[in-house]
N, C-alpha and C positions, 0 to 999 in steps of 0.2 A: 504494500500500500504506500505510494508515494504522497508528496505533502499538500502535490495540487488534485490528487485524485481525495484526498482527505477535506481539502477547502471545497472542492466541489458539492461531494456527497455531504455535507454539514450544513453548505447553506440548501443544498435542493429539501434536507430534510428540515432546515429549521422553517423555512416558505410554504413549503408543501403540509408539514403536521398540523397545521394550525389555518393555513386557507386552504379550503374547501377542493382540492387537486390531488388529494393521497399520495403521501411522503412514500408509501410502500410500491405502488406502484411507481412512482418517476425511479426510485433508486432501483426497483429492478430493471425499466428499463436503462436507465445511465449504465448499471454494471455490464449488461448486455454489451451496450456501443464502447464502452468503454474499455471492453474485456476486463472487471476486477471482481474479483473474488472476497471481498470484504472480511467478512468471513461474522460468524455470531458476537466475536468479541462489542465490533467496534460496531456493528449493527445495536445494541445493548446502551454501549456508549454516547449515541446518536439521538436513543429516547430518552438515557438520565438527561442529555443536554435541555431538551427539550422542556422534561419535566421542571430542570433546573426555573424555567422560562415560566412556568403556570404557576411555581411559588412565589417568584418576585415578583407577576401580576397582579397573585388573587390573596399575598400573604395576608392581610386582614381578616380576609374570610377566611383561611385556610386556619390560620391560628386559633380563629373562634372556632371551627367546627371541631379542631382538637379538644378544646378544654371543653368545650360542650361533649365531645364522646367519652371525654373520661366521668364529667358529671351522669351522664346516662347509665354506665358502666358503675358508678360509685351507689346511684339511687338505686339500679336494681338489685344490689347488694341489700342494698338496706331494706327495701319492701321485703325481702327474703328473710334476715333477721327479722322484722316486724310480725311477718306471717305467722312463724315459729313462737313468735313471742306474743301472738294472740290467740294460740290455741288453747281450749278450756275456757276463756273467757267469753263472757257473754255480751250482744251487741252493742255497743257503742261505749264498753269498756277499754278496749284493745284502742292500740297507736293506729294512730290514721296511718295510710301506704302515700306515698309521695308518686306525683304524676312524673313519670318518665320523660315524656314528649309533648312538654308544657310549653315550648317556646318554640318560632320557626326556625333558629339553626339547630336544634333538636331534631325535630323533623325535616330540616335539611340532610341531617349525619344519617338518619333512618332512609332516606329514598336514594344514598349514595350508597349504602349495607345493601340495599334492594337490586340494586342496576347491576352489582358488580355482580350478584352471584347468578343470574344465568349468562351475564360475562365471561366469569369465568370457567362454569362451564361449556360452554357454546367454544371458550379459546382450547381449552383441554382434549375434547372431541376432534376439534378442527385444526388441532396444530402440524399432524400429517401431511395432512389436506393444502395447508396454507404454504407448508415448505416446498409442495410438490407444484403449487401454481403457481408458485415467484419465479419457479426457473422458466414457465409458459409467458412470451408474450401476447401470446389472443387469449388465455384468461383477464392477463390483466389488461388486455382492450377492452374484452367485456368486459371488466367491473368498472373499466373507467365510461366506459357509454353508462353504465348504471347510473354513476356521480352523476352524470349530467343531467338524467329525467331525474333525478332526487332533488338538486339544485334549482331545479327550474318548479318543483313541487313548493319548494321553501320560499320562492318569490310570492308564488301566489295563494297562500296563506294566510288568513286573515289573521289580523292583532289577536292575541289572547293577552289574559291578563291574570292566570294562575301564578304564584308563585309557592311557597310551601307549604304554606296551610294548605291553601286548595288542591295540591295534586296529590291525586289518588297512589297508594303502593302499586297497582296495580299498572299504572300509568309510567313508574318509575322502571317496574319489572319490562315492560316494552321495550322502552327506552336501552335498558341494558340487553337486550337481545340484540336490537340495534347495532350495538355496539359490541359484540360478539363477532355479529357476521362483517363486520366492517374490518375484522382480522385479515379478510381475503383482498389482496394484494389488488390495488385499483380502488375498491371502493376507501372514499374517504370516511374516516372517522371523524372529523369535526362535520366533515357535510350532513351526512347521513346521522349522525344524532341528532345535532340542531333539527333537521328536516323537522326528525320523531316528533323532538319538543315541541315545534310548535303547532304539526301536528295533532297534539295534544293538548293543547290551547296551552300553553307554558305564555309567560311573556317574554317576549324579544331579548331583553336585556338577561334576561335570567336565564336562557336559553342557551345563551354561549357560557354564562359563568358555569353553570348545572355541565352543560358539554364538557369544558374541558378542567371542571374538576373532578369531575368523575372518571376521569383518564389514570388520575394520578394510580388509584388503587390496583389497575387492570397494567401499568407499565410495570408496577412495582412488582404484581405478582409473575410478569414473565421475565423480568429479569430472576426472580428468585428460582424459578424452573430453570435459566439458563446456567444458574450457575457451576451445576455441575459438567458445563462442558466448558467451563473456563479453564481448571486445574488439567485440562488434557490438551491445550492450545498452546504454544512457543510463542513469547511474543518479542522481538528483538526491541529495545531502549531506544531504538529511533521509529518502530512504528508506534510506540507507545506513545511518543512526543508529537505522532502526527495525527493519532487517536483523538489525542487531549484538544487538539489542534479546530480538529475537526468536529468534535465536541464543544467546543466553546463557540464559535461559528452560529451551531447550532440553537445555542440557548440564546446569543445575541438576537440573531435574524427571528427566532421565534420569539421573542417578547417583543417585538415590532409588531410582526403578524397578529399578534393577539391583538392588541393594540388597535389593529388595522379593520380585525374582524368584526369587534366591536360596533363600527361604524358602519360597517358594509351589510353587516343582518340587520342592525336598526332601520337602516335605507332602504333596502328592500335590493340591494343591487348585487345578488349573484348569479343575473344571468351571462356578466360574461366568462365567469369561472365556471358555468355550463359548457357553453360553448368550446370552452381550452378545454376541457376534461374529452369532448366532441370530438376535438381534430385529434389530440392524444392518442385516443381510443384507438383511432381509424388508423393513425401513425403506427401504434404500437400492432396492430392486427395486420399491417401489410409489411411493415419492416421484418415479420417474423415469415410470411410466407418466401417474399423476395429475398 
């Protein structure tokens, strides 16, 4: 891996994760033209950049939904003690139980618990599947034609105005299916969840925050699956330095795009990242026969 095939893949991926064009599809197709073999290390490496990029956006909320999970984790501790400690007693003797999901970044931290777990199993099932259609370019043609009717679904979408009181478990369970199947190389993951959300009457603003903090859990759990093919990998001191390289890249240009995206689903304007995902598509399904 040299140091400008590393700037390259860093910025496609830090542009591409976070606008609505799938980071996974453009880097298989680059490593295609490219001839590069990246390999799972610095693929790994590409997403922490990334994620590095959704903590310095959304650190606020990200902080809160911490100490809020650990409050939820502390109170159902206690309603459990309480339970124990009301038994024999008779009614309106015993301790009150304290509400768990009394506040909306409560039930914020509850419909990210929700999204992730057919997430993550939809990634578990599909992880075969997904390795085997990155080395295909007309897979990932089709999934990038997919982007495109997804994105042009997300334009014309009317305002909702849910935010977490109002959205159903049921609504978040979607939502993470969503974003299960978006594993498959082409289709976008910030696209195609946003779609879901406001699909689901989510609001606009909340829509992309909800998208891509909901990332965080589902990046973190496949690096924790890849790790055991790190300790089997050689990595020489100068790819490492081109890794990091290419990783930083990455978190730069993607806290931009967040930034960027913000504006673009509020506006209503991803029809022309339709369109790119369009010619892509068609790009990546005939470069692969020719």
């Amino acid at each position: 891996m040299t140091l400008v095939n590393s700037i390259i893949l860093g910025l496609i991926q830090g542009l591409a994760e976070f606008l609505p064009i799938s980071s996974s599809g453009h880097l298989a197709i680059l490593k295609e033209i490219l001839n590069v073999d990246a390999g799972i290390v610095f693929d790994v490496m590409l997403h922490l950049g990334t994620l590095l990029a959704i903590f310095v956006a959304f650190w606020k909320d990200i902080t809160k939904l911490f100490v809020e999970g650990i409050m939820i984790i502390r109170d159902f501790f206690v309603n459990i003690f309480r339970f124990f400690g009301n038994l024999g007693k008779k009614k309106g003797e015993g301790s009150d139980y304290v509400k768990i999901v009394g506040t909306p970044y409560r039930k914020f931290v509850m419909l990210i618990i929700v999204s992730t777990i057919p997430t993550g199993i939809i990634g578990v099932l599909l992880k075969d599947i997904v390795e085997t259609a990155s080395t295909s370019l007309v897979v990932v043609g089709i999934c990038l034609l997919v982007t495109a009717v997804l994105l042009q679904i997300s334009d014309k979408c009317s305002a909702g105005k849910k935010r977490p009181r109002q959205i159903k478990y049921s609504e978040a369970g979607i939502v993470g299916v969503v974003q299960g199947l978006a594993t498959l190389p082409g289709i976008s993951r910030s696209g195609s969840t946003i779609t879901a959300c406001l699909l689901c009457g989510f609001d606009r603003n909340f829509a992309i925050k909800y998208s891509f903090i909901m990332s965080i859990p589902a990046v973190l759990g496949a690096v924790v699956l890849e790790l055991g093919e790190f300790a089997k990998m050689s990595i020489t001191q100068t790819e490492l330095i081109n890794y990091g390289i290419g990783t930083a890249i990455a978190a730069i240009v993607g806290y931009i795009c967040i930034k960027t995206m913000l504006v673009l689903v509020r506006g209503k304007k991803m029809k022309g990242f339709s369109f790119y995902c369009f010619i892509a598509g068609l790009f990546a399904i005939i470069y692969y026969f020719v």
